[in-house]
KEZANU-457949 format. One record per residue: x, z negated, y of N, C-alpha, C, O in turn. Coordinates in steps of 0.2 Angstrom, whole numbers, plus 5000, padded with zeros to 4 digits. Layout:
<rs>
R    nxx    nzz    nyy   caxx   cazz   cayy    cxx    czz    cyy    oxx    ozz    oyy
R      X      Z      Y      X      Z      Y      X      Z      Y      X      Z      Y
...
</rs>
This chain:
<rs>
R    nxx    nzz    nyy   caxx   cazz   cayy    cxx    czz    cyy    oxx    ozz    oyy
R   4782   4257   4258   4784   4262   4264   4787   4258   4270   4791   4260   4273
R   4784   4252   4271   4786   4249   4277   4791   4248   4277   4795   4250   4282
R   4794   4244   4272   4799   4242   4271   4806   4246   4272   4811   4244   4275
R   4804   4251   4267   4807   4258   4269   4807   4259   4278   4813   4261   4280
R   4806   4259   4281   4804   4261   4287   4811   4256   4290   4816   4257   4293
R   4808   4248   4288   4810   4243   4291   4820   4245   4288   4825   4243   4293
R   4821   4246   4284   4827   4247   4282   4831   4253   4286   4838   4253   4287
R   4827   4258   4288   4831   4263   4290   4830   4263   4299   4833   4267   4302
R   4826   4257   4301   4827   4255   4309   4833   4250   4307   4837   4251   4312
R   4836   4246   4303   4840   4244   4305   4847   4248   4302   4852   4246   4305
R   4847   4252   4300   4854   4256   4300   4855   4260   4305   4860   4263   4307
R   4848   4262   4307   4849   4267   4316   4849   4263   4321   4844   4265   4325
R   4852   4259   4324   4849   4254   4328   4849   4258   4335   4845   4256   4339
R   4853   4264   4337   4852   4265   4344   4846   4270   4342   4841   4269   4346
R   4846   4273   4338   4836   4275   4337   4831   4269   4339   4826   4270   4342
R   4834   4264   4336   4826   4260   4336   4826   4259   4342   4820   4259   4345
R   4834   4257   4346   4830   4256   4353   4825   4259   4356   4821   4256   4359
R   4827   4266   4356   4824   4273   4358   4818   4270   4359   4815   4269   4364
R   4817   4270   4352   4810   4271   4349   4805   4264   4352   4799   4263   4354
R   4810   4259   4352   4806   4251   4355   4804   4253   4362   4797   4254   4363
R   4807   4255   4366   4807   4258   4373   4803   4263   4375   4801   4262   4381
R   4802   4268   4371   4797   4272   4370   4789   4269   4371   4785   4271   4375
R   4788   4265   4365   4782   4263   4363   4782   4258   4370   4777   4259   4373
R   4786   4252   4372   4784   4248   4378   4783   4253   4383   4777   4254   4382
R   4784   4257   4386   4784   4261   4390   4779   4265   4392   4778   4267   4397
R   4775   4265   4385   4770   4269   4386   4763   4264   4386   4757   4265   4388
R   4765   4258   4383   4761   4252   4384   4758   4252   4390   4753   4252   4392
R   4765   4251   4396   4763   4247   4404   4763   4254   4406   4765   4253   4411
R   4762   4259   4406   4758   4265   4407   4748   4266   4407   4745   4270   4409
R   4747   4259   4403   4740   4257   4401   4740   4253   4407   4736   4255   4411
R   4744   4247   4409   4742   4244   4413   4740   4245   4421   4745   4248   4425
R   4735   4245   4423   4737   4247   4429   4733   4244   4435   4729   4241   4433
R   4734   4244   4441   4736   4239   4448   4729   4235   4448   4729   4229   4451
R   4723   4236   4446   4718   4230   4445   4718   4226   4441   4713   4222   4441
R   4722   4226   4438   4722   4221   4432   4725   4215   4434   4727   4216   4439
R   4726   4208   4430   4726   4202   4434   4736   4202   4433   4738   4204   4428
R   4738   4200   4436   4746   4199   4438   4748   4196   4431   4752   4199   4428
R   4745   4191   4429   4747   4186   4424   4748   4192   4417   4753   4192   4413
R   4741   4196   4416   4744   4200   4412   4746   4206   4412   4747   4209   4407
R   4747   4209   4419   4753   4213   4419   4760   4210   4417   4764   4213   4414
R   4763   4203   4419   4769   4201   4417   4766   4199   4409   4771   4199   4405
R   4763   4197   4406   4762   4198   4400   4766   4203   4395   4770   4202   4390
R   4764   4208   4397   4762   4217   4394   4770   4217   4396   4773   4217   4390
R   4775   4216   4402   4781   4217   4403   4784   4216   4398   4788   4220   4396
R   4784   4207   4396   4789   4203   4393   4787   4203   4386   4789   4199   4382
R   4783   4210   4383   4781   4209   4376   4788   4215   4373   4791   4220   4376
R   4788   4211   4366   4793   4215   4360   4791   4217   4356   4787   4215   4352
R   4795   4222   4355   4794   4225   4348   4798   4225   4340   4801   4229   4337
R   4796   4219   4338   4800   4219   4333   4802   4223   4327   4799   4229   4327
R   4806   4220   4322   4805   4229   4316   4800   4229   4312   4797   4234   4310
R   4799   4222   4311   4789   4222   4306   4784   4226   4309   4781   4230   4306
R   4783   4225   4319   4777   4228   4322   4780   4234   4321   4778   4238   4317
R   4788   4235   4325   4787   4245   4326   4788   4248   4319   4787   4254   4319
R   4789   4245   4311   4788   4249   4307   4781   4249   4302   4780   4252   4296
R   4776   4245   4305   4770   4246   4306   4767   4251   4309   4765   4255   4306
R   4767   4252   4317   4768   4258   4320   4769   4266   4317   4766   4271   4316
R   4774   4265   4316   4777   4270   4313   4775   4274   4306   4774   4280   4306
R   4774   4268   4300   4768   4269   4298   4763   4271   4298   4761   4275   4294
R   4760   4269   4303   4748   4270   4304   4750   4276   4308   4744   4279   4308
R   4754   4280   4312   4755   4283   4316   4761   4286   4318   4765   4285   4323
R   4763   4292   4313   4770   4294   4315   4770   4299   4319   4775   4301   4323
R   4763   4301   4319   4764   4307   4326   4767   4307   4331   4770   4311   4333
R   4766   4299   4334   4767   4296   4340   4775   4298   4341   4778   4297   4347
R   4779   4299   4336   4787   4301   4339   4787   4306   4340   4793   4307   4342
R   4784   4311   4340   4786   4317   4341   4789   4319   4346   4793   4324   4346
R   4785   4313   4353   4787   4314   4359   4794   4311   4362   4797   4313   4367
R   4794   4304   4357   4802   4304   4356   4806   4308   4359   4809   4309   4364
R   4806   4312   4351   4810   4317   4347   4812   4325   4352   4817   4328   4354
R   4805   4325   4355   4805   4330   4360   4809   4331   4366   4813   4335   4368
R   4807   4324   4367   4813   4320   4373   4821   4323   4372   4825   4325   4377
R   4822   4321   4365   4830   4322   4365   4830   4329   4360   4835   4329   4356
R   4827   4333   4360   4827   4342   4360   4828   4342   4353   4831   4346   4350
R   4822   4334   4348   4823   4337   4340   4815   4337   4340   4811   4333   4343
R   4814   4346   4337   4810   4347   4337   4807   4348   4329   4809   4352   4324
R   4801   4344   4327   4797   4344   4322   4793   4348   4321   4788   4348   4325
R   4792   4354   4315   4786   4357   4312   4784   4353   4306   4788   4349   4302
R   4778   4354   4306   4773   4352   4300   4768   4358   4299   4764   4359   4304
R   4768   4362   4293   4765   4366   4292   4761   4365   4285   4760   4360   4282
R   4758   4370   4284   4753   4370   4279   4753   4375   4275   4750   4380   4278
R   4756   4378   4268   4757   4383   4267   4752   4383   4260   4752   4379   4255
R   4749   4388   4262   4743   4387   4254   4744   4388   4248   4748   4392   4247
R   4740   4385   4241   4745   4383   4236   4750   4381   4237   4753   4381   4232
R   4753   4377   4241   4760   4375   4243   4759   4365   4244   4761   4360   4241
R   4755   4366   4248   4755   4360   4253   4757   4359   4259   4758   4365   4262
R   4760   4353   4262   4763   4352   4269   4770   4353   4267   4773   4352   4261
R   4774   4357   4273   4779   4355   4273   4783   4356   4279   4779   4359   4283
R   4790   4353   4281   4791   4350   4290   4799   4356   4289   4800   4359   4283
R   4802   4356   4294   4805   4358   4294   4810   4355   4303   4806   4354   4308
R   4818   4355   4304   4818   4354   4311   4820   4360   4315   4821   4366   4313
R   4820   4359   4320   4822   4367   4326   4829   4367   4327   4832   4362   4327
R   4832   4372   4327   4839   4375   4330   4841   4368   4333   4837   4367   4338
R   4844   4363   4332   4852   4368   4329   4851   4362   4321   4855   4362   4316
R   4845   4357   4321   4845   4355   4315   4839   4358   4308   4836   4354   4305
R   4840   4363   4308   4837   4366   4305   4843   4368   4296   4846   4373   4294
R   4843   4364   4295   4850   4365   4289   4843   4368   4280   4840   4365   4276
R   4845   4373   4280   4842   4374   4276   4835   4376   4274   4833   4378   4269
R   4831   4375   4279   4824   4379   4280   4820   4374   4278   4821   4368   4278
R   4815   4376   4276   4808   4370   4274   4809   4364   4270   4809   4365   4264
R   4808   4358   4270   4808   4355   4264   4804   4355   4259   4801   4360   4258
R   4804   4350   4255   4801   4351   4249   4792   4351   4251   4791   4351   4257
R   4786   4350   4247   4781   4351   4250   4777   4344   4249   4780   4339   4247
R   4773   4345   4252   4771   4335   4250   4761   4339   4253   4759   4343   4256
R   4760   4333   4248   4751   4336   4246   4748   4332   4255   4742   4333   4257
R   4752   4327   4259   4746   4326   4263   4751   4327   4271   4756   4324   4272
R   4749   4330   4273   4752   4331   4281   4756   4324   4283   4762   4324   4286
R   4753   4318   4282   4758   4310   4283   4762   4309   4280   4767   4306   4283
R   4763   4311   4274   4769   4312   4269   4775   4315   4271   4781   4313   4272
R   4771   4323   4273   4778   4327   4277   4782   4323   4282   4787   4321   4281
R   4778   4322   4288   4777   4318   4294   4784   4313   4295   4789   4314   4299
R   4782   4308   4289   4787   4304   4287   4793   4304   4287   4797   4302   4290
R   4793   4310   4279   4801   4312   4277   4803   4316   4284   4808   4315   4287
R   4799   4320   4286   4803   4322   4293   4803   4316   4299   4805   4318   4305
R   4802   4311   4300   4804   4307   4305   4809   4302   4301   4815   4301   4303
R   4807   4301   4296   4817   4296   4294   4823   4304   4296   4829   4302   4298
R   4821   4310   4295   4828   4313   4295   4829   4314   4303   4835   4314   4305
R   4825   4315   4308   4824   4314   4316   4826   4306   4315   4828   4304   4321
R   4826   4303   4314   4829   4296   4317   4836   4296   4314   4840   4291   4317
R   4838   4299   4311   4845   4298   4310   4848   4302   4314   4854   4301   4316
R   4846   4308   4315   4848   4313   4319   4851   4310   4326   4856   4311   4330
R   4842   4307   4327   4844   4305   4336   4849   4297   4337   4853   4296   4342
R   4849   4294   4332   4854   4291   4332   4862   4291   4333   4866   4288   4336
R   4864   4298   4327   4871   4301   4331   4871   4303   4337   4876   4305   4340
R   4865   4304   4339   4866   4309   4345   4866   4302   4352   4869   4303   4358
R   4863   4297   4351   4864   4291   4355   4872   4287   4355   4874   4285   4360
R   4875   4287   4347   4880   4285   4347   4884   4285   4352   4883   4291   4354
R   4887   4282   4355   4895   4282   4361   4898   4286   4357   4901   4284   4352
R   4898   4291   4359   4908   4297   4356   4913   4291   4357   4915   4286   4360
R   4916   4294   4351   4925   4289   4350   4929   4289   4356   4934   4286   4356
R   4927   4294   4362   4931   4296   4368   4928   4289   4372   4931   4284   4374
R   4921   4289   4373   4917   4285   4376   4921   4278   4375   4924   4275   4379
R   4920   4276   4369   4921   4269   4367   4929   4267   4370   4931   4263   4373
R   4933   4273   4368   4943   4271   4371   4942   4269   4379   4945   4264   4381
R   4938   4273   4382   4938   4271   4389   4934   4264   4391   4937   4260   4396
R   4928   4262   4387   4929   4256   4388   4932   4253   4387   4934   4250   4393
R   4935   4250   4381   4940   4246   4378   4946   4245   4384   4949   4239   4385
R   4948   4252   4388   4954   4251   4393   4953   4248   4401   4958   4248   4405
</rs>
């Protein structure tokens, strides 16, 4: 699975940004004005590589929701009995209705966050208008 993980952070790259940025963000959110200088600039200057954040990712995919939330992709995970879990996304990515079912709520989780990071990554892309104007 990680690996997986590790493969699909690097074909989204302005996702991982996201997502790198996200998790530091919420790091130096923990640190706060009593703590000694040296590990506040510690906590600053730390990274997130693709091994740590697809570890993360991993032990804890909830933690994107809030992401996802941020840029208006919204994730259900439901419970349907006899069924299992299954995810689906909100308007306007909602293509097809529920997915397949999966026996454990982390399974769903998953499959719907590879398909939320590809999503938020075209949505980060520079438009083809964006990039001609730089170039000029």
């Amino acid at each position: 699975m990680k690996q997986q993980i590790i493969k699909l952070l690097n074909k989204n790259p302005h996702s991982t940004k996201e997502v790198q940025a996200w998790f530091l963000n919420n790091l130096l959110k923990t640190v706060d004005d009593d703590m000694p200088e040296e590990f506040k600039e510690f906590v600053k200057a730390q990274q997130i590589d693709d091994d740590k954040l697809a570890t993360m990712i991993k032990e804890s995919p909830r933690g994107l929701l809030d992401v996802f939330d941020e840029h208006e992709i919204y994730i259900n995970v439901v419970y349907q009995d006899e069924v299992g879990f299954v995810w689906h996304l909100g308007h306007p990515y909602s293509e097809g209705g529920a997915s397949v079912p999966y026996n454990t709520r982390k399974k769903a989780e998953h499959k719907a966050i590879f398909k939320a990071i590809e999503i938020l990554d075209n949505k980060l892309k520079p438009k083809k208008d964006e990039k001609t104007k730089e170039k000029s």
